[in-house]
N, CA, C and O atoms as a GROMACS GRO file, in nm:
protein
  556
    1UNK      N    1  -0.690   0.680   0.065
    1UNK     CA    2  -0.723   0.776   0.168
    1UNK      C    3  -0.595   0.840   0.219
    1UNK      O    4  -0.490   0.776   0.227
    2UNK      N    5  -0.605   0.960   0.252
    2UNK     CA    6  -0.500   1.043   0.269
    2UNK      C    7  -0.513   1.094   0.379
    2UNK      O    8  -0.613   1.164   0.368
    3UNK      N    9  -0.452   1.109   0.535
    3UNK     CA   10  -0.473   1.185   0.630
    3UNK      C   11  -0.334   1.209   0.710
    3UNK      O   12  -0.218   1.176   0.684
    4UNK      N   13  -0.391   1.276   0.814
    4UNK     CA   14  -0.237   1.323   0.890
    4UNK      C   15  -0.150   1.204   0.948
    4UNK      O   16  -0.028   1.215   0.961
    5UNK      N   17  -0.215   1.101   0.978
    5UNK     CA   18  -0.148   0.986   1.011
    5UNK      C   19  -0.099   0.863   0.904
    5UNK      O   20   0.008   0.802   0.907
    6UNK      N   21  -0.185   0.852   0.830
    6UNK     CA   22  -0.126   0.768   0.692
    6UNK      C   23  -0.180   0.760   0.555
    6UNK      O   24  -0.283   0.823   0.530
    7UNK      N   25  -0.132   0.702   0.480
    7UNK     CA   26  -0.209   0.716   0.356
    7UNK      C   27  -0.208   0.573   0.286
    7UNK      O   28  -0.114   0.494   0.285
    8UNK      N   29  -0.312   0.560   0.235
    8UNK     CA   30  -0.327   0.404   0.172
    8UNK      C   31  -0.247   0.428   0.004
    8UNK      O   32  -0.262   0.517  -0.080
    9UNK      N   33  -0.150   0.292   0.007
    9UNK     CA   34  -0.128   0.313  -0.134
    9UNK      C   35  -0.234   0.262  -0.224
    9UNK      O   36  -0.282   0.318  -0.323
   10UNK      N   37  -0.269   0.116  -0.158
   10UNK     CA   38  -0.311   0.010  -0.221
   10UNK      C   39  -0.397  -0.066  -0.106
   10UNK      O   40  -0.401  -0.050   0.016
   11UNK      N   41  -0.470  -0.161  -0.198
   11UNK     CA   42  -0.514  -0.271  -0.098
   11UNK      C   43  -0.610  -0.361  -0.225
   11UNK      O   44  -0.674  -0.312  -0.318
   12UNK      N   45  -0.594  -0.488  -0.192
   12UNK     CA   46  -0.672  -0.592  -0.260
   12UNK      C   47  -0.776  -0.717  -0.189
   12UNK      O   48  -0.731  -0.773  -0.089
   13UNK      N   49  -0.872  -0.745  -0.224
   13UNK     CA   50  -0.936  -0.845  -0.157
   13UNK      C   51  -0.956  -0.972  -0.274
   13UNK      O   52  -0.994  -0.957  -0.390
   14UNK      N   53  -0.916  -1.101  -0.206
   14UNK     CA   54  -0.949  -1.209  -0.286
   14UNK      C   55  -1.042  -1.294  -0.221
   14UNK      O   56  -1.015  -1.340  -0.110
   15UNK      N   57  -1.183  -1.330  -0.298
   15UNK     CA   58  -1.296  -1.445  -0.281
   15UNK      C   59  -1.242  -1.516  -0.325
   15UNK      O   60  -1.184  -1.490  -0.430
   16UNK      N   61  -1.235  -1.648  -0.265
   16UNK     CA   62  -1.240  -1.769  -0.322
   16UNK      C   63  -1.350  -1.881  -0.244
   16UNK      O   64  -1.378  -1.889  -0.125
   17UNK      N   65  -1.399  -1.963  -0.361
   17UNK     CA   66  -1.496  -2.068  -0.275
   17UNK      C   67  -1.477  -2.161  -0.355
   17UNK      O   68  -1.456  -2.146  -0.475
   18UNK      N   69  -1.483  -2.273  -0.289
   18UNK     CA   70  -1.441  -2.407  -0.382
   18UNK      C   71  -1.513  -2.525  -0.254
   18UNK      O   72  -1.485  -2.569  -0.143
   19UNK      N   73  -1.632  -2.538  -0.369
   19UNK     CA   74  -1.750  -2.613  -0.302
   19UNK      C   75  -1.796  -2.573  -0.184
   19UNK      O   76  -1.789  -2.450  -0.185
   20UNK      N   77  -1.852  -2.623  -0.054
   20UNK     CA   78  -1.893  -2.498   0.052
   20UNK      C   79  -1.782  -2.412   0.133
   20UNK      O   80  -1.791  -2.333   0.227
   21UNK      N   81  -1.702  -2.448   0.075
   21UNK     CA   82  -1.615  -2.355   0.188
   21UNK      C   83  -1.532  -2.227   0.048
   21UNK      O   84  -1.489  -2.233  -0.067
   22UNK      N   85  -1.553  -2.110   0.170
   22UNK     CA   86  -1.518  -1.972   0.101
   22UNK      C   87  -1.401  -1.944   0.196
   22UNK      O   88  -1.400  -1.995   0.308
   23UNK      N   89  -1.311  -1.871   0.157
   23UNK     CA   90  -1.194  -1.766   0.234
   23UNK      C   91  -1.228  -1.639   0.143
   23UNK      O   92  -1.302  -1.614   0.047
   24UNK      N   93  -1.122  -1.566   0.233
   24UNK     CA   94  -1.118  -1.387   0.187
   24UNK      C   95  -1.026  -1.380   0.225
   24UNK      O   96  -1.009  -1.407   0.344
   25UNK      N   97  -0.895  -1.330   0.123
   25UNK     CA   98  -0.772  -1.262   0.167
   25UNK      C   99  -0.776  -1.099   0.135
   25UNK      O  100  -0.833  -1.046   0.040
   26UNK      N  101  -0.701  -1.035   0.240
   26UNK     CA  102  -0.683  -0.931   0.157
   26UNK      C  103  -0.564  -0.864   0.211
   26UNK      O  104  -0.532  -0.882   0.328
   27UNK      N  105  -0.495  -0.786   0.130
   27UNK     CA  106  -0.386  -0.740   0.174
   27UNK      C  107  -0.368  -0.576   0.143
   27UNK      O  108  -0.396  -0.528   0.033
   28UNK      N  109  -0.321  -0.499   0.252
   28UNK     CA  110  -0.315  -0.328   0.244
   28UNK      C  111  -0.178  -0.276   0.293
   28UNK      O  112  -0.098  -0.322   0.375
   29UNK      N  113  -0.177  -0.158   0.208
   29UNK     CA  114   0.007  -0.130   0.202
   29UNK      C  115  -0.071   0.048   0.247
   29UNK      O  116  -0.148   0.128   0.194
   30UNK      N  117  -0.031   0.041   0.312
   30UNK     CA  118  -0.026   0.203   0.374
   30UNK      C  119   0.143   0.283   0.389
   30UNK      O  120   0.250   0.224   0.375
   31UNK      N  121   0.127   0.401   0.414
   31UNK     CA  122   0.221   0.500   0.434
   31UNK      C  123   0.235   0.551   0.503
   31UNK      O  124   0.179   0.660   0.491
   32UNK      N  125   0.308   0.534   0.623
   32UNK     CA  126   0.287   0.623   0.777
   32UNK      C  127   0.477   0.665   0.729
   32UNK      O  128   0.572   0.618   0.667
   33UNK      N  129   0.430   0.810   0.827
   33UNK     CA  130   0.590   0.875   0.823
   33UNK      C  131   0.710   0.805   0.818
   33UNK      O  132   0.803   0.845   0.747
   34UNK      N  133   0.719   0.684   0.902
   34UNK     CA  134   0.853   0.624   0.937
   34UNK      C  135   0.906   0.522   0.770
   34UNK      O  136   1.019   0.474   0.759
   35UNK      N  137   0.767   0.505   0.627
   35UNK     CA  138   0.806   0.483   0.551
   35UNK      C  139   0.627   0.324   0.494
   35UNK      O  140   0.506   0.334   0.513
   36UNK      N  141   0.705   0.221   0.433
   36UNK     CA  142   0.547   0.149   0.363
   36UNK      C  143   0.558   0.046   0.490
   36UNK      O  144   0.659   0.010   0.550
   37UNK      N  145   0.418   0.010   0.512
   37UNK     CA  146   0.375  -0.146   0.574
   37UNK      C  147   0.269  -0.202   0.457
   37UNK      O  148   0.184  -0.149   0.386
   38UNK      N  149   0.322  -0.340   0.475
   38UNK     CA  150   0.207  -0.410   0.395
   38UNK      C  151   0.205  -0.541   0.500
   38UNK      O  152   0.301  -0.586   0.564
   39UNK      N  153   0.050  -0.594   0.498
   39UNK     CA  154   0.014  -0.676   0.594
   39UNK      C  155  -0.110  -0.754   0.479
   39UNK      O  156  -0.186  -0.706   0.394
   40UNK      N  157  -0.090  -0.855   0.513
   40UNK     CA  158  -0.205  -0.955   0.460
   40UNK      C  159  -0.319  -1.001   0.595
   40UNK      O  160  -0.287  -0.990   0.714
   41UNK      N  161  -0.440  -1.047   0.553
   41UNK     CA  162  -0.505  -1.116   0.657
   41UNK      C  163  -0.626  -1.179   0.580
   41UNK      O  164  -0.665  -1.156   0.466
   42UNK      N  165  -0.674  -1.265   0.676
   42UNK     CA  166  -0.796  -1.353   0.616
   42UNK      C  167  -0.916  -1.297   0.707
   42UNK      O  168  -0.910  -1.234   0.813
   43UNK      N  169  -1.020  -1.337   0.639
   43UNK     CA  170  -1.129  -1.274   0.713
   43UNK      C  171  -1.231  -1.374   0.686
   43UNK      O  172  -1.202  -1.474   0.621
   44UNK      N  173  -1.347  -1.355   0.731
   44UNK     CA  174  -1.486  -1.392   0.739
   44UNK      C  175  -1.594  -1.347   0.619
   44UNK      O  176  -1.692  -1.418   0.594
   45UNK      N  177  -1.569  -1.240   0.558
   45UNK     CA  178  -1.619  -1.172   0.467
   45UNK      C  179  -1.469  -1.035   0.409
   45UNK      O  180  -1.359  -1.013   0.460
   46UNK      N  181  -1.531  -0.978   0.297
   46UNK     CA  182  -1.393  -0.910   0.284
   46UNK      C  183  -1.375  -0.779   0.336
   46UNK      O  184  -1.264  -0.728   0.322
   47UNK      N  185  -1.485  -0.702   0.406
   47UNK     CA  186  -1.482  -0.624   0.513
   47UNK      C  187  -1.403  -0.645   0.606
   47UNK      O  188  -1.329  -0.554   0.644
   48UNK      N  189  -1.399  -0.784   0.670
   48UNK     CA  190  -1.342  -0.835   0.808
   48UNK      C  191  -1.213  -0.843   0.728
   48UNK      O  192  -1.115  -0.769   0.743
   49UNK      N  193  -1.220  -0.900   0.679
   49UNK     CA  194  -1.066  -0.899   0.613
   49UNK      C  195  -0.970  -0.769   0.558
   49UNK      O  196  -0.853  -0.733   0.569
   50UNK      N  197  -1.071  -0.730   0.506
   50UNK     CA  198  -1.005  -0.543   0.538
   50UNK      C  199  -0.926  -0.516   0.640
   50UNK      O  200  -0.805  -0.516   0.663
   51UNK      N  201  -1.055  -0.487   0.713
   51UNK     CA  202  -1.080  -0.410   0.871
   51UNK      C  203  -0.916  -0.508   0.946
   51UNK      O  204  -0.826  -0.455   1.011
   52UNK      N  205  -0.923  -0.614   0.918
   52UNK     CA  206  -0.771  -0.689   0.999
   52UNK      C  207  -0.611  -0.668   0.974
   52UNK      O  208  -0.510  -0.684   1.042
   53UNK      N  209  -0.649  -0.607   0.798
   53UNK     CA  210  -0.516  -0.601   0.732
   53UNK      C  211  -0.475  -0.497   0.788
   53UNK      O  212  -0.373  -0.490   0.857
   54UNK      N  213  -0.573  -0.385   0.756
   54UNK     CA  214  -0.551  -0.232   0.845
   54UNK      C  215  -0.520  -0.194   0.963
   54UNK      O  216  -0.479  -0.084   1.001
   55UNK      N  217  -0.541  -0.288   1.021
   55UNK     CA  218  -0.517  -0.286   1.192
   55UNK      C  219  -0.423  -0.383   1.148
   55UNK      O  220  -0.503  -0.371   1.055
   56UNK      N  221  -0.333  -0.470   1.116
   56UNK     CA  222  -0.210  -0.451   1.166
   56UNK      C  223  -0.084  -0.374   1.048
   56UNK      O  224   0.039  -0.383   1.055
   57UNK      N  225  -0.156  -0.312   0.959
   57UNK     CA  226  -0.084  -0.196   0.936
   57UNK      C  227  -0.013  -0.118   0.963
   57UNK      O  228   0.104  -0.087   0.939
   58UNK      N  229  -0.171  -0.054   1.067
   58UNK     CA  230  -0.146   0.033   1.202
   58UNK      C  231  -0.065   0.002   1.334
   58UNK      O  232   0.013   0.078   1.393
   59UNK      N  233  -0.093  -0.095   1.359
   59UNK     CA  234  -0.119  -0.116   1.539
   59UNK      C  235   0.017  -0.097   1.605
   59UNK      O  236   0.020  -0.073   1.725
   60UNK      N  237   0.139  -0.108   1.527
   60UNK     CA  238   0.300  -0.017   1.552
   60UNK      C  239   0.287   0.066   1.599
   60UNK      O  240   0.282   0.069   1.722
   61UNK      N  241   0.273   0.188   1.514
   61UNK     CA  242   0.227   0.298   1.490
   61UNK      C  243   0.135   0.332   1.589
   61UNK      O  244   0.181   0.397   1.682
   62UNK      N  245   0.034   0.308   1.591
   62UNK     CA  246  -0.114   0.383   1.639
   62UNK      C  247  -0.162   0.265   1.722
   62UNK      O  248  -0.255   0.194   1.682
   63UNK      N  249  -0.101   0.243   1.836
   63UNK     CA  250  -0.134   0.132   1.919
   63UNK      C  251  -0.314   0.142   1.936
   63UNK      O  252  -0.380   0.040   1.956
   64UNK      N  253  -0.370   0.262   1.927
   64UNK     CA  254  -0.483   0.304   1.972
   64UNK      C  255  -0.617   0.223   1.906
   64UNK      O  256  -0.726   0.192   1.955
   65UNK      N  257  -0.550   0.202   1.760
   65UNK     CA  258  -0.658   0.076   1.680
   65UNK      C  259  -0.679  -0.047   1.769
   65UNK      O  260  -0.772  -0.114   1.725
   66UNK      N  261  -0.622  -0.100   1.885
   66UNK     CA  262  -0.611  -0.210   1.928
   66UNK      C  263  -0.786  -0.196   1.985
   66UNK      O  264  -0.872  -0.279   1.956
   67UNK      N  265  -0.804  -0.095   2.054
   67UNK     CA  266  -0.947  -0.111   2.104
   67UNK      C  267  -1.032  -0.012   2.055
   67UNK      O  268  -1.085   0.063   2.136
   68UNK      N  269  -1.055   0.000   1.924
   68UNK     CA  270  -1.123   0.004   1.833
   68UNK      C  271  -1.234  -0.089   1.750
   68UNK      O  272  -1.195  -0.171   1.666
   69UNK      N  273  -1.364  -0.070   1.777
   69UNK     CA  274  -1.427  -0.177   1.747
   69UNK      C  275  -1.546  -0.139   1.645
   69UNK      O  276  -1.613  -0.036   1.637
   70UNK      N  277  -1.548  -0.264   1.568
   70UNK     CA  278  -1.658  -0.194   1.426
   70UNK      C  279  -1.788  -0.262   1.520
   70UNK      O  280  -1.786  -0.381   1.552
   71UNK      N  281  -1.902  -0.166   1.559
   71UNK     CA  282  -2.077  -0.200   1.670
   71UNK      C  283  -2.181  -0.211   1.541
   71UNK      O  284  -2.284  -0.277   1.546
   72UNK      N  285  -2.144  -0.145   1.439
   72UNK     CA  286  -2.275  -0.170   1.321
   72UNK      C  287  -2.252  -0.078   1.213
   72UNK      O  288  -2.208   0.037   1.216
   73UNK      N  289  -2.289  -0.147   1.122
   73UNK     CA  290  -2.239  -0.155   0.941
   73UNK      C  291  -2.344  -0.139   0.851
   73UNK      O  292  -2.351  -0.240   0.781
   74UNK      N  293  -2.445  -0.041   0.817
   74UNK     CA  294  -2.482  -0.053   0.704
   74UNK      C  295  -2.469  -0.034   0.579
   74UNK      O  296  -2.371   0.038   0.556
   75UNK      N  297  -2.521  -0.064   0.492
   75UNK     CA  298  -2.495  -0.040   0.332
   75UNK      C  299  -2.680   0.025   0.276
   75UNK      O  300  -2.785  -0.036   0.294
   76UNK      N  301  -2.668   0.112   0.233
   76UNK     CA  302  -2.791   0.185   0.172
   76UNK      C  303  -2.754   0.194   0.019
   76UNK      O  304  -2.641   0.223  -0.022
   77UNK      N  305  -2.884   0.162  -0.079
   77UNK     CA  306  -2.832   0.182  -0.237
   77UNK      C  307  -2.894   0.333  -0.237
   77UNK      O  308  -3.002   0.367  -0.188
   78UNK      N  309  -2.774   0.435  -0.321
   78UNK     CA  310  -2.790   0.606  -0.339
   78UNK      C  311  -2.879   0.587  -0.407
   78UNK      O  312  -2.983   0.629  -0.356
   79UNK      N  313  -2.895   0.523  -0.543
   79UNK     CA  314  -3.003   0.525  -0.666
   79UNK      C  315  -3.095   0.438  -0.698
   79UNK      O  316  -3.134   0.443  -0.814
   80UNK      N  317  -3.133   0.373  -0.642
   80UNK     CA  318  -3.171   0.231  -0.705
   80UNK      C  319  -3.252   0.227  -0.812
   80UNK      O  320  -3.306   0.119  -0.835
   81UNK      N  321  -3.276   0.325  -0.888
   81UNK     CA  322  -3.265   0.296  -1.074
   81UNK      C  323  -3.195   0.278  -1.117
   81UNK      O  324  -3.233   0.285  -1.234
   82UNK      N  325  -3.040   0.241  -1.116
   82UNK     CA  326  -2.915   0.194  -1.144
   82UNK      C  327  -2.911   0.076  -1.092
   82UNK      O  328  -2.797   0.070  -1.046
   83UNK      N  329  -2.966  -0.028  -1.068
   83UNK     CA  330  -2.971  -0.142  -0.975
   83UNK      C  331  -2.839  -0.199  -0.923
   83UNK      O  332  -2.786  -0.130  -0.836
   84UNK      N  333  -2.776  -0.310  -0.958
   84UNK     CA  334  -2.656  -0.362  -0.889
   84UNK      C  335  -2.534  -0.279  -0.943
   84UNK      O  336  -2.420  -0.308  -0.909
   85UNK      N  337  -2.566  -0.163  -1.037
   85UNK     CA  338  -2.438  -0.070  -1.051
   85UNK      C  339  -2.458   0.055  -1.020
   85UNK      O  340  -2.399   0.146  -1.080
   86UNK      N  341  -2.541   0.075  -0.925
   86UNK     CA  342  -2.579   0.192  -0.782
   86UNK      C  343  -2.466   0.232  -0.712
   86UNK      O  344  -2.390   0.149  -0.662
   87UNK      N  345  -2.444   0.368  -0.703
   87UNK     CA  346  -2.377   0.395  -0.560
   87UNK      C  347  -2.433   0.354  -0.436
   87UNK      O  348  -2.555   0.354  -0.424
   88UNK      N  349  -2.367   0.324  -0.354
   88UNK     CA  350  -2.437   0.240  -0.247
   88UNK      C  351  -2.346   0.400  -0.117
   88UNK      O  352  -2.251   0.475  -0.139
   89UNK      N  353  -2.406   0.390  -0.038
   89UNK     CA  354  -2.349   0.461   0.096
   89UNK      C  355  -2.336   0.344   0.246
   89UNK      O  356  -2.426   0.306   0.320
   90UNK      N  357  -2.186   0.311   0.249
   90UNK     CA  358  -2.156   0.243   0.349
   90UNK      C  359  -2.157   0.379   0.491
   90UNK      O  360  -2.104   0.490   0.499
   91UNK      N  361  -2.237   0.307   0.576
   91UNK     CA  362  -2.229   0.387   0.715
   91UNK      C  363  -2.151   0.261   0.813
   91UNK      O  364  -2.170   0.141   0.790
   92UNK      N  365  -2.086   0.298   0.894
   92UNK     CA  366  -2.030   0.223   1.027
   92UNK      C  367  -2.019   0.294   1.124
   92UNK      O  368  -1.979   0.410   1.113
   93UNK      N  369  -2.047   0.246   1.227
   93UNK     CA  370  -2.085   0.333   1.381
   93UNK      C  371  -1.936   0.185   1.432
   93UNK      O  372  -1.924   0.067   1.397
   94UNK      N  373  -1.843   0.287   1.536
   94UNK     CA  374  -1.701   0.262   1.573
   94UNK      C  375  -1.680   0.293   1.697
   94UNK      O  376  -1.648   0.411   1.713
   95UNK      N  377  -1.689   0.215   1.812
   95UNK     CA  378  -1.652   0.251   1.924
   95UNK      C  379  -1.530   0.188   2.023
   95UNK      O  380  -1.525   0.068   2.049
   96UNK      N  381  -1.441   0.277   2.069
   96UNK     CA  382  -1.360   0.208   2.190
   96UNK      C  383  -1.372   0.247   2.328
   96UNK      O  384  -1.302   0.303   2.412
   97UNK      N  385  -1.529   0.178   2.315
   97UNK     CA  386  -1.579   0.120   2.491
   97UNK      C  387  -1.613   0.275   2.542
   97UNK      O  388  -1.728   0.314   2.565
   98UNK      N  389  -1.529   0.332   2.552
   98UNK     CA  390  -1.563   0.531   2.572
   98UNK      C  391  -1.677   0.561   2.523
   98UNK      O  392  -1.791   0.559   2.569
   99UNK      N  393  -1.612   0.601   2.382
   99UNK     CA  394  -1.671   0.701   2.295
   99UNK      C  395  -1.741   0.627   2.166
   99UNK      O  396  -1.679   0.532   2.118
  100UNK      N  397  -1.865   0.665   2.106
  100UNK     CA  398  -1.864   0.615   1.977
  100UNK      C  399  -1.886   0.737   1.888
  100UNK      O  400  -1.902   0.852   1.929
  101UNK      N  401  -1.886   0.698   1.763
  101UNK     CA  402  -1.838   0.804   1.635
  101UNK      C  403  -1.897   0.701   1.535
  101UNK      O  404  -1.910   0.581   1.561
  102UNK      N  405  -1.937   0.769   1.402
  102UNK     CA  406  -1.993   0.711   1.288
  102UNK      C  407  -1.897   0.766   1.188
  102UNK      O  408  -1.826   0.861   1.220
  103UNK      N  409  -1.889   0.704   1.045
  103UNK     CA  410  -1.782   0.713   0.945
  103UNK      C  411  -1.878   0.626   0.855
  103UNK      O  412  -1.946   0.528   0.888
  104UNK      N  413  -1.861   0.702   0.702
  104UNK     CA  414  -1.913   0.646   0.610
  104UNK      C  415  -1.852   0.698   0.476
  104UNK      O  416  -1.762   0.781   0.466
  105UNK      N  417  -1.929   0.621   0.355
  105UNK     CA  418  -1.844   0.686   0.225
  105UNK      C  419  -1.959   0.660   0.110
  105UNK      O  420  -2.056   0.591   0.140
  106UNK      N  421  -1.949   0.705   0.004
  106UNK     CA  422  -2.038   0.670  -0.104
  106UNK      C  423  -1.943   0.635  -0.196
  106UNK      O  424  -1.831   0.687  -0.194
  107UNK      N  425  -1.989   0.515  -0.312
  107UNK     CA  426  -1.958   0.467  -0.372
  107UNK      C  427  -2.006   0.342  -0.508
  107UNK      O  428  -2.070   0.239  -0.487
  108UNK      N  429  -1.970   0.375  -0.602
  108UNK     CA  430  -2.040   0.286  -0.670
  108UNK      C  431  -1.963   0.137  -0.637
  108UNK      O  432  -2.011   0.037  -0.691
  109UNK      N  433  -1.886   0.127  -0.580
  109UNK     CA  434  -1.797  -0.006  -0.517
  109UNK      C  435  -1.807  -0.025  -0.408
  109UNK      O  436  -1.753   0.050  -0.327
  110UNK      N  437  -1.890  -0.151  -0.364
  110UNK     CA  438  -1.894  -0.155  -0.222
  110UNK      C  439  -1.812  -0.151  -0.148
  110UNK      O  440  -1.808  -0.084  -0.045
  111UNK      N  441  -1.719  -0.238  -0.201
  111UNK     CA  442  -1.571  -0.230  -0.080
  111UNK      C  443  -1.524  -0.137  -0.098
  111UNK      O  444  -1.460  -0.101   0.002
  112UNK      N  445  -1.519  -0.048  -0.201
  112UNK     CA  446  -1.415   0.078  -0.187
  112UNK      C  447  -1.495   0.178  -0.091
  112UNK      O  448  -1.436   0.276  -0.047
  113UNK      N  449  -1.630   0.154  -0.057
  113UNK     CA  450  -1.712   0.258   0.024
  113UNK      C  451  -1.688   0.211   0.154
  113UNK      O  452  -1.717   0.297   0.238
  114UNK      N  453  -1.628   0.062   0.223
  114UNK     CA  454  -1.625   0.016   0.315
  114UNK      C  455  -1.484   0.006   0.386
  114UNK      O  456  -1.445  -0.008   0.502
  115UNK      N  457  -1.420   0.024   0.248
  115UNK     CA  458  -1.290   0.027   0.289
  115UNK      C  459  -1.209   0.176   0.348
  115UNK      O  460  -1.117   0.200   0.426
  116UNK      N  461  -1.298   0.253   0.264
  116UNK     CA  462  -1.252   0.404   0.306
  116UNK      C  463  -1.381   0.416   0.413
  116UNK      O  464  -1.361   0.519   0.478
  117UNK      N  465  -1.461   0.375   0.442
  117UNK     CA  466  -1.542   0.408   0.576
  117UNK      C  467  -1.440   0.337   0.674
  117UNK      O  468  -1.404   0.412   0.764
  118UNK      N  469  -1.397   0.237   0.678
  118UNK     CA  470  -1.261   0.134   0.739
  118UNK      C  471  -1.181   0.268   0.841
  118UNK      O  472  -1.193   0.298   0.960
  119UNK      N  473  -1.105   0.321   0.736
  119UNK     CA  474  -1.030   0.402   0.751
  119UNK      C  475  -1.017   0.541   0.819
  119UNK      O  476  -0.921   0.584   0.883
  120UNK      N  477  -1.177   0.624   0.781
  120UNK     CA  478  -1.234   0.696   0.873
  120UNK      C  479  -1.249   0.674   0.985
  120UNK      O  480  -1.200   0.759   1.060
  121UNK      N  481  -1.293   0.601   1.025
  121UNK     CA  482  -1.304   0.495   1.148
  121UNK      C  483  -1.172   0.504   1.206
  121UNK      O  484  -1.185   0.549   1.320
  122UNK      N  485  -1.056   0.482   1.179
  122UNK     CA  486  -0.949   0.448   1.269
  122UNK      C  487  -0.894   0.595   1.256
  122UNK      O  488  -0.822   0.652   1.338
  123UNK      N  489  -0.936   0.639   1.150
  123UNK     CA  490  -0.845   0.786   1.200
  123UNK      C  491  -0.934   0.861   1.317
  123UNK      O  492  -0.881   0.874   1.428
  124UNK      N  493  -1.064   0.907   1.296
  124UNK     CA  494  -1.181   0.933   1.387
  124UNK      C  495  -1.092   0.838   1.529
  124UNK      O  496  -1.024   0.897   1.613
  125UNK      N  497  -1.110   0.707   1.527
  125UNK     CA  498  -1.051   0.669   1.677
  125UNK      C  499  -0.882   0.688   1.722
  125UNK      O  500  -0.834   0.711   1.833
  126UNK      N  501  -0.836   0.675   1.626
  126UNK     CA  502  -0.644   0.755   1.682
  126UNK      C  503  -0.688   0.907   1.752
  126UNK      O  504  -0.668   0.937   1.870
  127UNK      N  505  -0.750   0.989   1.657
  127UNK     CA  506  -0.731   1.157   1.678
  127UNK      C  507  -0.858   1.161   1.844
  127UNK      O  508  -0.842   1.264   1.909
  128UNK      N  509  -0.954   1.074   1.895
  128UNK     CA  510  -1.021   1.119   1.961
  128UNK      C  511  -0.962   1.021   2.145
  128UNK      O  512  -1.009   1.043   2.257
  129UNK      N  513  -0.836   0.907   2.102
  129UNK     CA  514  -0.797   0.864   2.192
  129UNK      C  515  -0.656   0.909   2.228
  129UNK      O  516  -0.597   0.900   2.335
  130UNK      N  517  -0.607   0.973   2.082
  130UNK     CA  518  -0.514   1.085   2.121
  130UNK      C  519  -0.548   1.209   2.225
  130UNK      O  520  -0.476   1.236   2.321
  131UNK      N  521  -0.668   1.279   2.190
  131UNK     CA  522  -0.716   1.398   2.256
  131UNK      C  523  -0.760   1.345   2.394
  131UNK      O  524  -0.780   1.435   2.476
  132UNK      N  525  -0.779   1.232   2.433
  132UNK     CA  526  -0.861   1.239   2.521
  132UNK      C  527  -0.793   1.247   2.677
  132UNK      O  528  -0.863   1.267   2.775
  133UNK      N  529  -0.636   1.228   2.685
  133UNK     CA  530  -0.517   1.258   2.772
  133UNK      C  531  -0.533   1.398   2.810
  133UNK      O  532  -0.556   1.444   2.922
  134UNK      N  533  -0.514   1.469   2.682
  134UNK     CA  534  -0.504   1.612   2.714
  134UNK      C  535  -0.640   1.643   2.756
  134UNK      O  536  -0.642   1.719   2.853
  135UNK      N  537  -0.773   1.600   2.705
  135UNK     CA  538  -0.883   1.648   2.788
  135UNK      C  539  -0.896   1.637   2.889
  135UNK      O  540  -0.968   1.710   2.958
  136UNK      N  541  -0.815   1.522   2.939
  136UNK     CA  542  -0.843   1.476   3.138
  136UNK      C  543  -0.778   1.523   3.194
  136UNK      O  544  -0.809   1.523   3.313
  137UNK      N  545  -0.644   1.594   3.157
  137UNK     CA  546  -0.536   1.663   3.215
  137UNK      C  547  -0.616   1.843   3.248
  137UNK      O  548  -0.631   1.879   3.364
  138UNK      N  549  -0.649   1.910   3.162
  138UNK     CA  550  -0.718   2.033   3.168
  138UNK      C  551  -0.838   2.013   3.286
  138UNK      O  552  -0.868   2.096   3.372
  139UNK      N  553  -0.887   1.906   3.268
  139UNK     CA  554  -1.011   1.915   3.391
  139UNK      C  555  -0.986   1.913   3.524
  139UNK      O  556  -1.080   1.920   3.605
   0.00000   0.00000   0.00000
């Protein structure tokens, strides 16, 4: 993903389960002006584990991810005559306590639809907690 604030080079997620217990690592290398961050994190699923690497990617940078919050996540299959190799459309609804905003992506990869919905999401919340100074100042 490419935007005015950063750009993802990379990012990986690892499942592992060994007998009942599972982890999720994943790790994301972004590009903000001042040059690369890469951050690892563990998660709950590999969404959460996303969603953690990215925020502290960011959170230097764009303190504004700090109260940024993922409220609800779905996944819809685009085709389902293609069964488990369907594009699927990740939606996420994103709010910080203010304002909320929705961000989504299509994809035949779930995480890559969740991961760039991820991302929408924090740019959608930088650019609308950026603006929102200058909106209170004009009023």
């Amino acid at each position: 993903m490419n935007n005015h604030y950063f750009s993802v080079c990379e990012y990986g997620v690892t499942t592992q389960r060994r007998g009942s217990d599972s982890q999720v690592h994943a790790t994301v290398e972004v590009r903000i002006a001042k040059g690369y961050v890469t951050r690892s994190a563990v998660g709950v699923g590999p969404v959460h584990a996303l969603d953690s690497a990215l925020r502290e990617c960011l959170k230097h940078d764009f303190p504004e991810v700090d109260a940024i919050r993922l409220s609800d996540y779905r996944v819809s299959v685009v085709d389902p005559a293609d069964g488990t190799g369907a594009k699927v459309h990740v939606q996420l609804r994103a709010t910080d306590g203010a304002q909320t905003w929705d961000a989504g992506c299509v994809s035949e990869n779930i995480i890559e639809a969740s991961f760039e919905a991820l991302c929408s999401a924090a740019v959608l919340g930088i650019m609308r907690r950026r603006a929102a100074p200058a909106a209170e100042s004009v009023a």
